[in-house]
C-alpha positions as MATLAB code, in Angstrom:
seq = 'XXXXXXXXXXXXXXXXXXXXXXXXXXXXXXXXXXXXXXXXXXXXXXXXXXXXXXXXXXXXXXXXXXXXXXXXXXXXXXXXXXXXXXXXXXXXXXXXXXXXXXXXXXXXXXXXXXXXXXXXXXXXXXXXXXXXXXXXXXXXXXXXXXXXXXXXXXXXXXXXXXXXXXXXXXXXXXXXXXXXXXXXXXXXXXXXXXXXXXXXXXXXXXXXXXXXXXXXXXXXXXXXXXXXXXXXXXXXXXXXXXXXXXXXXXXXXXXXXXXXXXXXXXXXXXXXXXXXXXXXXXXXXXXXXXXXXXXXXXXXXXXXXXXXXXXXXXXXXXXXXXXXXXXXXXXXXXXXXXXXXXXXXXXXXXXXXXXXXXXXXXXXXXXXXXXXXXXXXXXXXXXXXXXXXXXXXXXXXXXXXXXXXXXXXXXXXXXXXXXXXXXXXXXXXXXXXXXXXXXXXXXXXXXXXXXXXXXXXXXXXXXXXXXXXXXXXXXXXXXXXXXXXXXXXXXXXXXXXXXXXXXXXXXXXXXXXXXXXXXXXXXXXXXXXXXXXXXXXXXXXXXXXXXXXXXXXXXXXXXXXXXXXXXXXXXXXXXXXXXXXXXXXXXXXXXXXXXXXXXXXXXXXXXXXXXXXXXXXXXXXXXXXXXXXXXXXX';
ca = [
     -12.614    9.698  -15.153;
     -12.632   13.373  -13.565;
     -15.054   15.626  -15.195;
     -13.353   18.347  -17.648;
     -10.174   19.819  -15.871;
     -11.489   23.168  -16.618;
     -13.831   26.148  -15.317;
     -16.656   27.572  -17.807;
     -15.921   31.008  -16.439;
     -11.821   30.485  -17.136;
     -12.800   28.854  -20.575;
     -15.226   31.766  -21.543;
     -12.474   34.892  -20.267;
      -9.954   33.091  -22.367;
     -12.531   32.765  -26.244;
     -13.504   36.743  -25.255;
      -9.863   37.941  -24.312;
      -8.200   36.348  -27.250;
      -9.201   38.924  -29.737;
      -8.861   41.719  -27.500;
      -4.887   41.555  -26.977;
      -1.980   42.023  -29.150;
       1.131   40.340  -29.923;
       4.103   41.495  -32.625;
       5.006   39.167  -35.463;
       8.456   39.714  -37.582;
       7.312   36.936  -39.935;
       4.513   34.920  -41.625;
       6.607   31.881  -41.291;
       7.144   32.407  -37.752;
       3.338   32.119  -37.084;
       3.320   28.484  -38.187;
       5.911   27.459  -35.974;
       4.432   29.308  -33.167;
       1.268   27.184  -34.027;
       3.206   24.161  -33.306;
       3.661   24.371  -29.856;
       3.793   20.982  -27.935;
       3.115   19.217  -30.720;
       6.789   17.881  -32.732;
       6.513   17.325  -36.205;
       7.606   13.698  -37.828;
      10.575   15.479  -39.366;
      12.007   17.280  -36.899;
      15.400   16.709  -35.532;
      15.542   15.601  -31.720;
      18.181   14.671  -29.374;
      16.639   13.576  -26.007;
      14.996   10.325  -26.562;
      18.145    8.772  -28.218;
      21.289   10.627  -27.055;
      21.581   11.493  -31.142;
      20.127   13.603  -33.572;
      17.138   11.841  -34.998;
      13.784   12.560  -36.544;
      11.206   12.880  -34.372;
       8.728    9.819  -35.891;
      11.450    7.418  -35.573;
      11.009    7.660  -31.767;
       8.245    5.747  -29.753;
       8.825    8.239  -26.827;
       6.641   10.848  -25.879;
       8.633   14.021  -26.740;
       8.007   17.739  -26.194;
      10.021   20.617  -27.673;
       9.985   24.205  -27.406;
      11.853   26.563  -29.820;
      12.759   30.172  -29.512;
      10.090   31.202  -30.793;
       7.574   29.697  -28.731;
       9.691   30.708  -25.700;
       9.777   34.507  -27.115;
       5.731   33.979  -27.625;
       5.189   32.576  -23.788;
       3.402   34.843  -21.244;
       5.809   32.531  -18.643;
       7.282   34.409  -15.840;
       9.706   31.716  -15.368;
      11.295   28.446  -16.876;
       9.454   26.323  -14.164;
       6.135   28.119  -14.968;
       7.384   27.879  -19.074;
       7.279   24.094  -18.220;
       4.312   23.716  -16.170;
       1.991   24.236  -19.177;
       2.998   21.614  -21.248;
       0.635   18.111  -20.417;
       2.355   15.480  -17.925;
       4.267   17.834  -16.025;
       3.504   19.836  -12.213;
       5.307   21.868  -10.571;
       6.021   22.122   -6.669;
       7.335   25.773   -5.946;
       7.797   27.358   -2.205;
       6.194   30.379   -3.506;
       6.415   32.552   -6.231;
       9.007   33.382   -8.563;
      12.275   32.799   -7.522;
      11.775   30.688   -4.853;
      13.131   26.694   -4.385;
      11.051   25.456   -7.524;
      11.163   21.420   -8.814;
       8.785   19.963  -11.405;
       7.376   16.392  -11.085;
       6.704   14.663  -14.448;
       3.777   12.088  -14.698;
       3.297   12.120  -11.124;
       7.167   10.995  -10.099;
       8.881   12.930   -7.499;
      10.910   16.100   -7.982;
      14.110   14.030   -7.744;
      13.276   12.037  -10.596;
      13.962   15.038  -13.022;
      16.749   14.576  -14.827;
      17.820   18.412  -16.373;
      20.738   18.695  -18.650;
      22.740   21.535  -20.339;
      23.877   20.784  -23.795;
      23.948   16.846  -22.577;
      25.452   17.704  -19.183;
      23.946   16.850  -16.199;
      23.510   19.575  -13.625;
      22.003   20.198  -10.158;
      22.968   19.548   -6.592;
      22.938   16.663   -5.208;
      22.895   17.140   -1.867;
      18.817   17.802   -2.111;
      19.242   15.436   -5.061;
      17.136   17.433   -8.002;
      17.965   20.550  -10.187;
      17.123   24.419   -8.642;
      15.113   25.505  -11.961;
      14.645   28.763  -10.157;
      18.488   28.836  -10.786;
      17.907   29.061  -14.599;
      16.994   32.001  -16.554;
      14.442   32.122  -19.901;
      17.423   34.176  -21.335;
      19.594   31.869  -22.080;
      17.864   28.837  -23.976;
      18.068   28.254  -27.494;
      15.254   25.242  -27.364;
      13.353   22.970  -24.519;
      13.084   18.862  -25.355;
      11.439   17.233  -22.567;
      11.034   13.445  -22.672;
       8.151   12.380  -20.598;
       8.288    9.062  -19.094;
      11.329    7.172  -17.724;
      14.685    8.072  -19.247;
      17.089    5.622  -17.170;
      18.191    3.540  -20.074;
      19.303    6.152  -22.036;
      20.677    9.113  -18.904;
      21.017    6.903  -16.035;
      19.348    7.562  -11.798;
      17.355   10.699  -11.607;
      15.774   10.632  -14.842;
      12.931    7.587  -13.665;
      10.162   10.383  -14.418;
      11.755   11.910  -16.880;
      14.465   14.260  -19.244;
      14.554   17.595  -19.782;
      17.494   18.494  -21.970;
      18.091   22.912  -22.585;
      20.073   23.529  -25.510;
      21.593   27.467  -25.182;
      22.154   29.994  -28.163;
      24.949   28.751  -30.359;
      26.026   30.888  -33.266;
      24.866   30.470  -37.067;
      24.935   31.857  -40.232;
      25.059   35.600  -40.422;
      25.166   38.051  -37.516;
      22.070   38.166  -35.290;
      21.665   40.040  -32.043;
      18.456   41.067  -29.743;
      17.489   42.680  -26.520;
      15.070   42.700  -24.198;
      13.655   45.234  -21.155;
      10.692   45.026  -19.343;
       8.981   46.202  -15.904;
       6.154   44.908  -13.918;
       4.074   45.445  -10.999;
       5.929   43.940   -7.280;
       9.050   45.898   -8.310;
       9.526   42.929  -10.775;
      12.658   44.325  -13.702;
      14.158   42.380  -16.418;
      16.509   42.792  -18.957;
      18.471   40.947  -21.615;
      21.004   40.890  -24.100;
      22.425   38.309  -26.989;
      24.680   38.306  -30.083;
      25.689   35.539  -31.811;
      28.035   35.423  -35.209;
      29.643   32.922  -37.369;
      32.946   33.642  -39.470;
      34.330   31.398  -41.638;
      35.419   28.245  -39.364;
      34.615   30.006  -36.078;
      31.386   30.783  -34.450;
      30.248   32.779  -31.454;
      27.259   33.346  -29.432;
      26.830   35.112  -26.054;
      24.122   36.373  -23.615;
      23.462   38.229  -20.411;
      20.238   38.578  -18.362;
      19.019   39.979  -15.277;
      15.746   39.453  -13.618;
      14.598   40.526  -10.221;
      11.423   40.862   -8.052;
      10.210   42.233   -4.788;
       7.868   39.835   -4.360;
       5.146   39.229   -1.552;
       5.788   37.085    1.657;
       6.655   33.346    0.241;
       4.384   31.816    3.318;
       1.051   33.146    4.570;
       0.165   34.061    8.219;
      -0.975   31.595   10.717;
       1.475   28.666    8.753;
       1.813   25.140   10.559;
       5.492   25.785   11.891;
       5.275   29.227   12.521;
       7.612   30.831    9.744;
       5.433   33.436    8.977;
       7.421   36.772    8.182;
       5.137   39.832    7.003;
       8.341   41.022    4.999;
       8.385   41.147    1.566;
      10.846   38.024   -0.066;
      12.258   38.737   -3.261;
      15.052   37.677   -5.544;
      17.556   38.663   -8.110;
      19.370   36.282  -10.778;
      22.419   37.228  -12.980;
      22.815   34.865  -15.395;
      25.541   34.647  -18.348;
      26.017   31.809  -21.410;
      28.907   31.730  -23.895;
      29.419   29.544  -26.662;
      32.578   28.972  -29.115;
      33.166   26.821  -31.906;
      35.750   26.625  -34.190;
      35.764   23.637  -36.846;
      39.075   22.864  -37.969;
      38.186   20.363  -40.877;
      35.141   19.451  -42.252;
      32.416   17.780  -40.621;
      34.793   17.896  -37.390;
      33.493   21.081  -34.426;
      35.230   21.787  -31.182;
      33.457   23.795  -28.922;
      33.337   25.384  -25.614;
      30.533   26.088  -23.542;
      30.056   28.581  -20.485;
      27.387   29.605  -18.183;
      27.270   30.859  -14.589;
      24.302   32.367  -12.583;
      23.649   33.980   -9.429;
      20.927   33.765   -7.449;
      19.728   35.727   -4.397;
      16.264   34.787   -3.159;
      14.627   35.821   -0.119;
      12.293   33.145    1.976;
      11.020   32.694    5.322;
      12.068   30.353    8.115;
      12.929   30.202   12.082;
      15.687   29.486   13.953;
      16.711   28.028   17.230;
      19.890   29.465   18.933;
      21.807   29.046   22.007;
      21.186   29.875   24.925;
      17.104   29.644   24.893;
      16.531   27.754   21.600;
      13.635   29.601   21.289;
      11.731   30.292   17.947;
      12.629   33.029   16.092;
      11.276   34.158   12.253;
      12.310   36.848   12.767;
      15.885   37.358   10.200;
      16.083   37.794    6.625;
      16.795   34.464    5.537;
      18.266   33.717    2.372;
      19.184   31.339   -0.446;
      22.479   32.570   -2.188;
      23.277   30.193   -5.383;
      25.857   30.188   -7.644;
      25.917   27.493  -10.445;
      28.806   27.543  -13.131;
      29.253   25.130  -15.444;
      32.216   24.817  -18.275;
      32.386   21.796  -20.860;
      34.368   21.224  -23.706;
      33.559   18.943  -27.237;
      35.023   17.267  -29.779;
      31.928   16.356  -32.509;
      33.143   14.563  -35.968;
      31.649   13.276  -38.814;
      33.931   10.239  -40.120;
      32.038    9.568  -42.599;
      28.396    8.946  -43.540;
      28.390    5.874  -41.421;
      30.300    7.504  -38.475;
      30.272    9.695  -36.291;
      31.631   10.728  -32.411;
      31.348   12.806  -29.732;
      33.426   13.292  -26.675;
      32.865   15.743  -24.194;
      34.309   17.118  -20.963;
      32.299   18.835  -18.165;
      32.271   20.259  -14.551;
      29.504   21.720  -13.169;
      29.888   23.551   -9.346;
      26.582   23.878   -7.707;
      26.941   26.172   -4.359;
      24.215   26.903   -2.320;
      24.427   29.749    1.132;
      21.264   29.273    2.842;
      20.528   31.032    6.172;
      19.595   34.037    8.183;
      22.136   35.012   10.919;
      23.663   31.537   10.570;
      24.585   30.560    7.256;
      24.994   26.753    6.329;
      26.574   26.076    2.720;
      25.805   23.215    0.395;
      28.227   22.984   -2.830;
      28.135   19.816   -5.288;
      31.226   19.356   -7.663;
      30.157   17.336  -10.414;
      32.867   16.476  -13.339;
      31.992   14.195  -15.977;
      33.113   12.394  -19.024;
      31.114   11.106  -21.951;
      32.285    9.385  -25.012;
      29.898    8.580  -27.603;
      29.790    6.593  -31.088;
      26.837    6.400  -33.624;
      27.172    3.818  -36.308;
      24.922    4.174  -39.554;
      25.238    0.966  -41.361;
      22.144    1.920  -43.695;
      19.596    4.481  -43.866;
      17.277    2.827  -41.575;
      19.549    1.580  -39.010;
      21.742    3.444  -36.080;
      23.712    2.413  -33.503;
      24.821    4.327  -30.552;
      27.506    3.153  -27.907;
      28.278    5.491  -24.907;
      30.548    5.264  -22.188;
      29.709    8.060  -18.806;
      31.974    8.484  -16.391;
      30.902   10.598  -13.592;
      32.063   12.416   -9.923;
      29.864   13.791   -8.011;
      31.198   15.216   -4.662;
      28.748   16.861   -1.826;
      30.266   19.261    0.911;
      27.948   20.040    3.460;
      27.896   21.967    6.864;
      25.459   20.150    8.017;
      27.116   16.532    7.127;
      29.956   15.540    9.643;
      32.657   14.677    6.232;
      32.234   15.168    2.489;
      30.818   12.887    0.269;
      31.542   11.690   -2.383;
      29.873    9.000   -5.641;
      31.759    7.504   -8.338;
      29.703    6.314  -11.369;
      30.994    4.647  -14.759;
      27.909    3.380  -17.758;
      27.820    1.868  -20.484;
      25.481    2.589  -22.878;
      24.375    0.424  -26.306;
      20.842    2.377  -27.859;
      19.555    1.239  -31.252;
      16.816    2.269  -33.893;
      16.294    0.531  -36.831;
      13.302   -0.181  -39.131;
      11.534   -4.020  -38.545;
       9.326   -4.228  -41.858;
       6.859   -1.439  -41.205;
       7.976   -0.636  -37.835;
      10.495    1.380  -36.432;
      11.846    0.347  -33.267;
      14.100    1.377  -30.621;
      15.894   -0.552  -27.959;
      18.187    0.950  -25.057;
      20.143   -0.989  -22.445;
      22.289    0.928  -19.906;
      24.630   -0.474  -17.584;
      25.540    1.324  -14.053;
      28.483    0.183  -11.773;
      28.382    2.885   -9.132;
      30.452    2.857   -5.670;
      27.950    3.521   -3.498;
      24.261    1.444   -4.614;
      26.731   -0.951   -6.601;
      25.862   -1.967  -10.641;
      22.472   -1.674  -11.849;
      20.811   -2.239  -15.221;
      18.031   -0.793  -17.226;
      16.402   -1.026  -20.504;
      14.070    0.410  -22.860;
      12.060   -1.322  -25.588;
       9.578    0.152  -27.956;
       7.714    1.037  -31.883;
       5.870    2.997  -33.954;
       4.032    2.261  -36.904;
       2.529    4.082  -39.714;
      -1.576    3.602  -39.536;
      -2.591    6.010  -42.097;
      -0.994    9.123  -44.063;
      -0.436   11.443  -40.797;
      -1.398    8.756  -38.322;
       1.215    6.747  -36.372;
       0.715    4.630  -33.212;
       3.625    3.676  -30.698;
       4.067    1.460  -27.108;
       7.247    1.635  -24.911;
       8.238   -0.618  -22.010;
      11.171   -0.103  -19.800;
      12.794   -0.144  -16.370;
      14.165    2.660  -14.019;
      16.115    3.607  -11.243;
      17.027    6.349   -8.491;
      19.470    6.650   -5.855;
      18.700    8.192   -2.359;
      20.141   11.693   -2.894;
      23.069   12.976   -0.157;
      20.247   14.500    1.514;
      17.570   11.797    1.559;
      20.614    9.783    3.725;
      22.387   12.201    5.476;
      20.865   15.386    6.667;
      20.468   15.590   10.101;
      16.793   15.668   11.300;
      15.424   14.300    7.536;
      18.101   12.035    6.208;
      17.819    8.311    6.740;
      20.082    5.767    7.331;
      19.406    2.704    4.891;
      16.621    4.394    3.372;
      16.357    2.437   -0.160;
      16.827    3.056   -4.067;
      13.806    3.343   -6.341;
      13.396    0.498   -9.198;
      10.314    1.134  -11.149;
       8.994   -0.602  -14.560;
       6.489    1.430  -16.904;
       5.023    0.729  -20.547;
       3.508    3.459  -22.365;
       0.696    3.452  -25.662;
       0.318    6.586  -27.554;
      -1.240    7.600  -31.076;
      -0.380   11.375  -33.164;
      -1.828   12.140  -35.845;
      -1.174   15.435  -38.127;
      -3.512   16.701  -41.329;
      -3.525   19.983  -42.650;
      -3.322   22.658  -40.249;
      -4.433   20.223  -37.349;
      -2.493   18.044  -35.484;
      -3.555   15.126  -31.949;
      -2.014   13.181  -29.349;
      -2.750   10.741  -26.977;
      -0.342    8.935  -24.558;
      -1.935    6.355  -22.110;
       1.081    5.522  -19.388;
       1.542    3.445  -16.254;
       4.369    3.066  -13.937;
       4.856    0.715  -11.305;
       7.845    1.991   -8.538;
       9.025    0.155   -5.467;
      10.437    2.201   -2.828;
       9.652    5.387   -4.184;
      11.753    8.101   -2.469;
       9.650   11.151   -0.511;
       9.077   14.041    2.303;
       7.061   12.347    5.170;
       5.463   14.959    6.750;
       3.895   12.954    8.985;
       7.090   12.009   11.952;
       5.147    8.816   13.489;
       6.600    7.181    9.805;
      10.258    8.883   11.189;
      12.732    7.699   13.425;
      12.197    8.240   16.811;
      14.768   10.859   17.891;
      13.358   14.485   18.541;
      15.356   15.742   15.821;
      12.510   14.502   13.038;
       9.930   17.357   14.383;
       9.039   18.397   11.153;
       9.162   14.877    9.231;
      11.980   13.171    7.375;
      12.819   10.805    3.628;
      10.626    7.640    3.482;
      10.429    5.351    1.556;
       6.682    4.633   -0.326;
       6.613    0.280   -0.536;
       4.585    0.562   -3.683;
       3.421    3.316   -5.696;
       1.914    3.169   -9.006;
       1.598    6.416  -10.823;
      -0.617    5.933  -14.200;
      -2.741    8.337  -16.498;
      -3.422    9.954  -19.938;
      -2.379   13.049  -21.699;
      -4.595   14.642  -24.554;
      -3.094   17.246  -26.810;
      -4.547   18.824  -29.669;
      -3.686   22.004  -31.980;
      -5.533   23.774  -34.889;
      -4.412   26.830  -36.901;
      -6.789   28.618  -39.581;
      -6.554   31.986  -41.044;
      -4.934   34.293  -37.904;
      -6.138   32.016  -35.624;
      -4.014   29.497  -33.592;
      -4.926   27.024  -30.600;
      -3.991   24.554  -28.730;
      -5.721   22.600  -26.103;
      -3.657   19.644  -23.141;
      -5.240   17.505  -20.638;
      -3.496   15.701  -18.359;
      -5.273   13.165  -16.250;
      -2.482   11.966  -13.386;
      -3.515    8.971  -10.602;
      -0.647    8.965   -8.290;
      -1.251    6.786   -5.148;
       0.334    4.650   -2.581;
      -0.177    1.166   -3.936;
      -0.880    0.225   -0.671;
      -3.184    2.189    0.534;
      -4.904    4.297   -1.994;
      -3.895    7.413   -0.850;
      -2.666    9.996   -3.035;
       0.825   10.997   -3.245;
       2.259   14.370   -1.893;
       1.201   17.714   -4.150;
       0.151   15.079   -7.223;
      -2.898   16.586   -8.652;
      -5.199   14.188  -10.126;
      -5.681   16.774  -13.193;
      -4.543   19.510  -15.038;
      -5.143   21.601  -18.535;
      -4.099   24.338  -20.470;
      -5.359   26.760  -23.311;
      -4.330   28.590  -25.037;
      -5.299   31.085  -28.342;
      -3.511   33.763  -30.370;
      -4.960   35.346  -33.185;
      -2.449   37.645  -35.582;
      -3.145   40.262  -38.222;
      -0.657   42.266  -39.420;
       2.061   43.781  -36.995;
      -0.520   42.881  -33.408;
      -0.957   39.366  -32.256;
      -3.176   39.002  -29.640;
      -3.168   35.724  -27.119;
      -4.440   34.393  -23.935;
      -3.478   31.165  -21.954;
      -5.578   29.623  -18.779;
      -3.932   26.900  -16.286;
      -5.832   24.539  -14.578;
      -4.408   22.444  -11.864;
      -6.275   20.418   -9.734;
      -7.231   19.872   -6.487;
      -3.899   17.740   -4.341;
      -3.088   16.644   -0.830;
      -0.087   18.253    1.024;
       1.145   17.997    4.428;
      -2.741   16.620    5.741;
      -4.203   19.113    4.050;
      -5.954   19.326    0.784;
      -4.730   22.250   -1.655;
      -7.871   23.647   -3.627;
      -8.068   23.828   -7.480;
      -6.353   26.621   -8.957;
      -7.385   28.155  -12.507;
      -4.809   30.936  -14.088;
      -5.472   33.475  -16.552;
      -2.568   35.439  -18.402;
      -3.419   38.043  -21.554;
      -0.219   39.002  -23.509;
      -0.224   41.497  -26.181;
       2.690   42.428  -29.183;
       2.952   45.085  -31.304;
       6.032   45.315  -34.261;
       5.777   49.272  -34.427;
       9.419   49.222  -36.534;
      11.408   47.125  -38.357;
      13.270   44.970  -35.697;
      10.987   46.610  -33.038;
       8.103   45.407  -30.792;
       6.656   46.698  -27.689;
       5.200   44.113  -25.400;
       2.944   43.745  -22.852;
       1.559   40.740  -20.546;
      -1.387   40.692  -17.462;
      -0.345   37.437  -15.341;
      -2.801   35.822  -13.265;
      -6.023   38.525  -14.895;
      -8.370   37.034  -12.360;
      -6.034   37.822   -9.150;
      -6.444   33.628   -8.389;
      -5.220   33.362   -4.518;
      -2.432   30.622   -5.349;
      -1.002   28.400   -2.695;
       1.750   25.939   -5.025;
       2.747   24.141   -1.638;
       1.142   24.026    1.464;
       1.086   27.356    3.388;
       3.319   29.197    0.580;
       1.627   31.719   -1.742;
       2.009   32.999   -5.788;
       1.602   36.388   -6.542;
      -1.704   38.246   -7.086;
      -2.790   39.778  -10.913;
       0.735   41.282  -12.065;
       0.762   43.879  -15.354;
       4.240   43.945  -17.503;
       5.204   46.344  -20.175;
       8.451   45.760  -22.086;
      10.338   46.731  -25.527;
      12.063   44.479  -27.859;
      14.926   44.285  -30.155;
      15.863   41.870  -32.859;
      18.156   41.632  -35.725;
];
């Protein structure tokens, strides 16, 4: 096993820095909750790792979930970076903030991220995984991310795993807040939300915009000779509406909204007529716009019934270029219908049916394209003496990789007062995205679907103002579905210079995540190892940008109206492109002070120890960056 994932000098800045910064509190209660961090209480309602509302310890999954509060608390610059620190999951980021961002959960590919919205699938899938530099902090209500394979439950794209966002919906009373800050690399942000609920109808909107000038996203002297010296920013509009009006009881129909922008600078070359010759020279950007409407009929029956159906289309449209422009849109509509049958207390049945478009207009592909997907979906959880169990089967007929089946098996059982221990098998699958296939110079012909089978054994335990977790996992893949970097794997035609989708024959990812938190007096801490062996079964080797380790810390301490806190990262050493990217350690201080009723004044230091960061091979993070900003809440 690696030796600990973490630097004494990181460790020691973070115990001395902890008292020394300040953070604003509105409530007592509030610090409790903020103490919970990664770690989800028995009771507490979850959707993601049974398409249902259901308490947390009836699960066997390994579960995360993030609340407002927690999100309000985070020194993250990001959502990708807000994600990042929680055990099992990496990210792979062409630079800093901003830039074309995916996250990689226990060591499966980028593409094997299944995001949704309020249970709708988004991203485009031309490049066949979700832009999460597309999403905005702003917006989200709560985080549940479901680590480990979510096929039998979501369907392709979710073989590493599920992360569901839930945005502000309104509740009881009237509640608004906004948000301004300013850092250093011309980085502004701002934010406003109001949400309301009036007798049958309820309301809740927001509005955010961030934006950064940035640093270069790739460093001189880079293998393909990209390198601009110009600075490449971005700027991201995003807006979220929500309406609900319940016309009987236990019966809601609501509409959902969202739409943001995206402009984000980047470097590149191109190769025009008449010379072809190299040029970095342009300002090259990516230009997205992602909307996303969906409508939904939730009713209670009775106690033993209840339904959902729900209507969604998501547009994903991407302008990417310098002085020429190429455009990649996905049109994704869906349809999901949805039963839960509660014959008893202990017992719940869930049938789904998914019917889903998903259409892919390219410049670069000679026709659109186009997939047609229908599932069916039985998921059960029931109590078996002293243990609860869950069982999901899925069923996919799709018209372009045919019908496929997965499944999903798994218990917990009570050990002690507190103590719990659980084991989950299952099966996955992912399809070749429209890009993996048919992009010219990376796309594939033939290249092959993933089919992977994993099992899982974890133990949590909770006592007093302490809680533990351990999760040991291992996942077998076939095919798994990747950048080759290296074009002697390609086909031979000159137009696979720089590498192209390949297929890995075997790949077994496996490892263990630790996670531990501990709140006394003030004080508040949390502690997550992940340990992550990601090879080609094959040959041994490592996969792509999978480090072998990584941990986070992270301690707030709160008296009266400061709260003081300070977080390290540690990622590990990890092969890219035939080179090996160095070990990377993070500090960030963060500091709040309530000087008013429904006022705070906030302040953050990102990256204290000015850490040279290189996410991706040849792409650089941004040096030490101070932010000051003001807070309101009602």
């Amino acid at each position: 096993m690696p030796s600990l994932p973490f630097r004494p000098r990181a460790a020691l800045a973070l115990l001395c820095a902890a008292p020394a910064l300040a953070c604003a509190q509105t409530t007592s209660s509030n610090t409790a909750n903020a103490a919970a961090a990664a770690a989800v209480e028995p009771g507490r309602i979850v959707v993601t790792g049974s398409r249902e509302p259901v308490a947390a310890g009836w699960l066997a999954a390994d579960l995360v979930v993030i609340d407002a509060e927690q999100i309000q608390a985070s020194s993250a610059d990001s959502l990708e970076d807000l994600l990042r620190r929680e055990a099992g999951l990496q990210l792979s980021r062409n630079g800093g903030p901003g830039a074309s961002a995916g996250l990689m959960i226990r060591g499966a590919g980028v593409g094997n991220t299944l995001v949704l919205v309020d249970g709708v699938r988004i991203g485009s899938a031309t490049l066949g995984q979700v832009e999460f530099e597309g999403l905005s902090l702003g917006m989200i209500e709560r985080i549940e991310v479901l680590r480990g394979p979510g096929s039998s439950l979501y369907g392709a794209d979710g073989a590493g795993g599920v992360v569901q966002i839930f945005t502000r919906r309104g509740g009881q009373g009237t509640h608004a807040s906004a948000w301004l800050a300013a850092g250093q690399y011309g980085a502004a942000e701002g934010a406003i939300h109001a949400s309301s609920r009036v007798g049958d109808v309820d309301v809740a909107g927001s509005l955010s915009h961030e934006q950064l000038d940035g640093v270069s996203t790739l460093r001189p002297n880079d293998r393909f000779g990209n390198y601009n010296p110009d600075r490449d920013g971005s700027r991201r509009t995003t807006a979220q509406a929500q309406l609900g009006w319940r016309p009987a009881e236990g019966h809601r129909i609501g509409l959902s909204l969202l739409q943001s922008k995206l402009d984000a600078r980047y470097d590149a070359s191109e190769f025009l007529p008449p010379d072809y010759a190299q040029d970095p020279s342009p300002d090259f950007h990516n230009k997205l716009d992602n909307q996303l409407a969906a409508i939904e009929h939730r009713a209670e029956w009775s106690p033993a019934w209840v339904t959902t159906l729900r209507a969604s289309a998501q547009d994903d449209d991407l302008h990417s270029g310098g002085t020429q422009i190429d455009r990649y849109r996905t049109r994704r509509e869906q349809l999901d219908a949805q039963a839960t049958w509660r014959p008893a207390p202990d017992q719940r049945l869930t049938f789904a049916y998914e019917g889903l478009t998903e259409k892919a207009d390219s410049s670069a592909f000679a026709a659109s394209e186009q997939r047609d997907n229908h599932a069916l979906v039985l998921a059960w959880l029931g109590a078996l003496g002293p243990v609860r169990a869950q069982l999901d089967l899925r069923h996919d007929d799709n018209s372009v990789y045919g019908e496929v089946n997965t499944g999903r098996l798994g218990g917990s059982i009570e050990l002690a007062p507190g103590w719990r221990a659980r084991a989950l098998a299952g099966t996955s699958f992912r399809a070749p995205s429209f890009n993996d296939e048919f992009y010219p110079g990376y796309g594939v012909a033939g290249i092959r679907p993933e089919r992977g089978r994993s099992v899982e054994l974890g133990i949590d335990g909770r006592w007093d103002a302490f809680d533990v977790s351990a999760t040991a996992w291992h996942n077998r893949v076939r095919d798994l579905i990747g950048y080759q970097s290296d074009r002697s794997f390609c086909p031979p035609d000159a137009a696979y210079g720089f590498g192209c989708a390949a297929n890995t024959a075997r790949a077994r990812l496996q490892g263990l995540t630790l996670s531990g938190g501990a709140q006394w007096g003030g004080w508040q801490w949390r502690a997550q190892f992940d340990f992550t062996d990601a090879k080609d079964a094959d040959t041994g080797a490592r996969l792509t940008r999978r480090a072998a380790h990584q941990a986070s810390l992270s301690a707030d301490y709160t008296t009266g109206a400061w709260r003081f806190g300070a977080a390290v990262l540690q990622v590990g050493a990890r092969p890219d492109g035939g080179v090996t990217l160095p070990e990377e350690t993070t500090l960030d201080l963060k500091a709040r002070w309530q000087f008013a009723p429904h006022w705070s004044l906030e302040a953050k230091l990102l990256n204290a120890t000015d850490e040279d960061l290189q996410p991706v091979r040849d792409y650089q993070g941004l040096g030490r960056q101070a932010w000051l900003g003001v807070r309101y809440s009602l």
